[in-house]
BAMI-632321 format. One record per residue: residue in one letter; x, y, z of N, C-alpha, C, O in turn. Coordinates in steps of 0.05 Angstrom, whole numbers, plus 5000, padded with zeros to 4 digits. Example, Ala and Ser with C-alpha at 12.3 -4.5 7.8 and 13.67 -1.06 7.14 Angstrom:
A526448865156524649105156526449345156528549345169;S525749555142527349795143525850015157526850235161;
END
This chain:
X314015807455313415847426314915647409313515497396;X317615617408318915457403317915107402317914937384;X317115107428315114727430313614857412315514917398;X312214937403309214987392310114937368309614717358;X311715147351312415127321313214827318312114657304;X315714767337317314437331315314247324315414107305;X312814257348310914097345309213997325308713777317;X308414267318307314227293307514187263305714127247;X310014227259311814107237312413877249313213747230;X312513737268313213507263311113307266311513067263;X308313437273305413337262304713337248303313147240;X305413677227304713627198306413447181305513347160;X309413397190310013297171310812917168311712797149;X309612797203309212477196306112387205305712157213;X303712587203302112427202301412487185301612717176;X299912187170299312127149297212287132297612427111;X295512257143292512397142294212767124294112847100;X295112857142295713097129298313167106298513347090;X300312907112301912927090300112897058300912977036;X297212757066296512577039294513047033294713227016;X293413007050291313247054291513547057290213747048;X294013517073295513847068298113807067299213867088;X299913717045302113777053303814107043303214267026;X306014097063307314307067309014337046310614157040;X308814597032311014687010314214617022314914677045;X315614507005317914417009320314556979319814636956;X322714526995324114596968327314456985328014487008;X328114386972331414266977333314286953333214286929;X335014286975338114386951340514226967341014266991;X341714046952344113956969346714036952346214116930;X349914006963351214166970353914016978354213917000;X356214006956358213786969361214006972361814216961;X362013896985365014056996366314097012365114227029;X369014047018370314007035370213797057370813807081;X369413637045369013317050366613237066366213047082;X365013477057361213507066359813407043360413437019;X357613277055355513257035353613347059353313277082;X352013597037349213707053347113737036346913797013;X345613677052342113727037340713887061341013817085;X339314087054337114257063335114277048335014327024;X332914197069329814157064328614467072329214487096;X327814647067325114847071322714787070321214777051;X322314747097318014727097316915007111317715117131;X314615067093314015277109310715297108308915217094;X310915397123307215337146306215637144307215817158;X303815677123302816007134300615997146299316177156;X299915737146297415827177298315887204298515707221;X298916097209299216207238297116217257297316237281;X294316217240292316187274291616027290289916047308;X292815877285293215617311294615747335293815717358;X296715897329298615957343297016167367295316307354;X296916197383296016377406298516567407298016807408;X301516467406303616717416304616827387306816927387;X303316827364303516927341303317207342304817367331;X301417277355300517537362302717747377302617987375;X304617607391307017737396308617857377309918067382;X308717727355311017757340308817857317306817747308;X310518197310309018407290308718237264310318067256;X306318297252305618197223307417837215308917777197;X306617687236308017327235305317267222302917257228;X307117227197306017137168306016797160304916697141;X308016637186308916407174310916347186312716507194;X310816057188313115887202314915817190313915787168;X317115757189318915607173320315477179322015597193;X321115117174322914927186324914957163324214957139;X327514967173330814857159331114637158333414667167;X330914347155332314157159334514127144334414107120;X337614137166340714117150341013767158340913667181;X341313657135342013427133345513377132346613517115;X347013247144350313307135351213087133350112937150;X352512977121354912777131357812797120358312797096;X359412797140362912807130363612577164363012507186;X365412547139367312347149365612077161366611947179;X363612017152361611827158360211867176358711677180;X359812117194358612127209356612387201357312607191;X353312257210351012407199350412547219350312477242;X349912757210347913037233345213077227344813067203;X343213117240341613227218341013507242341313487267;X340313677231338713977251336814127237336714177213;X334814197259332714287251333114667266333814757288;X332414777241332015107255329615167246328815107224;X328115307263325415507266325015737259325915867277;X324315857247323316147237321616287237320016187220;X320416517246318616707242317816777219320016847213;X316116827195316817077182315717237186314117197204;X315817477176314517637169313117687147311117827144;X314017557135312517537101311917307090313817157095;X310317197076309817037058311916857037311616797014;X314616787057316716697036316216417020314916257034;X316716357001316316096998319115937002321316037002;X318415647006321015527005323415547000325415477012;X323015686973326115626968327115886971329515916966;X325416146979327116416985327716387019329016537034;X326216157026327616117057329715967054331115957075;X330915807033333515707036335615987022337816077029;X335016007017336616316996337216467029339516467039;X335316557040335216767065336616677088338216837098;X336316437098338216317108340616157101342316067117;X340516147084344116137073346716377076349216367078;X344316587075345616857068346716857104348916917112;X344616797116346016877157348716797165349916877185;X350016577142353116507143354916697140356816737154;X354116847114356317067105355617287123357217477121;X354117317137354517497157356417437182358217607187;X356117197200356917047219360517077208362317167222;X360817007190363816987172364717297173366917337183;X363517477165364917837168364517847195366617947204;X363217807214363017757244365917647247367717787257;X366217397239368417327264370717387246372817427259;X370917407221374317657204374817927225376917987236;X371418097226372518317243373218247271374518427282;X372718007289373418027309376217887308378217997319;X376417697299380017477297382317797288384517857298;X380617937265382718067263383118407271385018567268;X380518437280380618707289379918737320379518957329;X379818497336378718477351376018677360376018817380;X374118657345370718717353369618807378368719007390;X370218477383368618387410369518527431368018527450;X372618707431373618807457373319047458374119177477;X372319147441370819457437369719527459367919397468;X370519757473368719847502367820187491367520367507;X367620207465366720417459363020457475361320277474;X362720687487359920667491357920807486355620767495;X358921047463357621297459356321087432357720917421;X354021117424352521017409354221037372355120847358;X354021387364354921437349357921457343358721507320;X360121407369362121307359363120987354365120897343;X361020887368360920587356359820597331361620477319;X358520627317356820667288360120777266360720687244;X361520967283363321047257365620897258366720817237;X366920817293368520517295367820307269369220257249;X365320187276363819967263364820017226365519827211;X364720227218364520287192367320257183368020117164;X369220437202371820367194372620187195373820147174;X372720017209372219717217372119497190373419307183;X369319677179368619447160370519547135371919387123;X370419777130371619867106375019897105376019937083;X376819857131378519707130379119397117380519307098;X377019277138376618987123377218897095379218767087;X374319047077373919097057377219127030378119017010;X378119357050381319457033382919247036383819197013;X384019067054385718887063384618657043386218527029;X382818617042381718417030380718396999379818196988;X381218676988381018796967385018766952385518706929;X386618816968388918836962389718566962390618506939;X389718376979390418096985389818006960391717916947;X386618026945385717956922386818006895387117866875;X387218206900388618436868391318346866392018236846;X393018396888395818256887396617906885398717786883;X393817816888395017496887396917426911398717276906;X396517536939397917426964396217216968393717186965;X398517056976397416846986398316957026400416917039;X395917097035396617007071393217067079391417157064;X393116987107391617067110390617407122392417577120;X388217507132387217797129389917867154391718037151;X389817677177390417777203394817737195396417847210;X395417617176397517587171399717777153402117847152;X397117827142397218047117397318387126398518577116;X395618357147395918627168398218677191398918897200;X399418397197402218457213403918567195405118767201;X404118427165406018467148406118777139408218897137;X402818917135402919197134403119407148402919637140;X403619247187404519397208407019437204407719667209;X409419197191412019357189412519487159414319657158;X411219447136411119587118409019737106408019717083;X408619907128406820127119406020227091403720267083;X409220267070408320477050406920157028406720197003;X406519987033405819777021401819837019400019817003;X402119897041399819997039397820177022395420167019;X399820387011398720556999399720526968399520736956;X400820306951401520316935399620116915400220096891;
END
């Protein structure tokens, strides 16, 4: 499936004939910081009946190419990601939607560096669900206090410090 979508974005988008005849909704946003310069392109394709393995995937409404353009420190990247939808997004709510998959990836690896996550051998379904919650809503408080008080440490540094001073915690 994967060859299929790549393919065809990269037929719709250098031969000629169809750049001039159909081209693909596009939307870009670039992005400087921390000694990055980025640009992201969104193209997105809703003709799915070409596709034969479309039919796998419930209500696939539409394809969607990422291109992340980067360069730091003089050296250029470029990467392409693939998408399903499900819905009818246009361009620029596919850069919005995938932007957003960072700040998840980022509370991912806070709860694992500092709560260790990943070493969880919980296996009862619903005591992983209320782990998970405490989990997050610990997070949440540590990171809520760090903020309000103006500490400068980090989450995992800031939690040794409130292993030896507990009543710090509650004040």
């Amino acid at each position: 499936m994967f060859e299929c979508i790549e393919d065809s974005f990269e037929y719709q988008l250098n031969d000629e004939f169809e750049k001039k005849n159909n081209p693909l909704p596009k939307a870009s946003e670039s992005k400087m910081g921390h000694g990055r310069v980025g640009i992201r392109t969104a193209y997105v394709d809703y003709n799915v009946d070409w596709c034969e393995k479309a039919e796998q995937f419930k209500n696939c409404q539409a394809f969607a190419m990422v291109v992340r353009k980067c360069e730091e420190h003089g050296i250029k990247t470029v990467e392409n990601h693939y998408y399903i939808c499900s819905q009818k997004y246009t361009p620029e709510q596919i850069l919005y939607l995938t932007s957003q998959e960072w700040g998840v990836e980022a509370m991912h690896w806070s709860l694992d560096n500092t709560l260790a996550e990943d070493k969880c051998t919980i296996s009862s379904k619903s005591k992983l669900i209320v782990s998970n919650i405490v989990r997050k809503i610990s997070l949440a408080y540590i990171s809520f206090l760090i903020k309000a008080n103006s500490i400068n440490n980090t989450i995992r540094g800031y939690m040794k410090f409130l292993s030896f001073n507990p009543g710090k915690l509650l004040n």
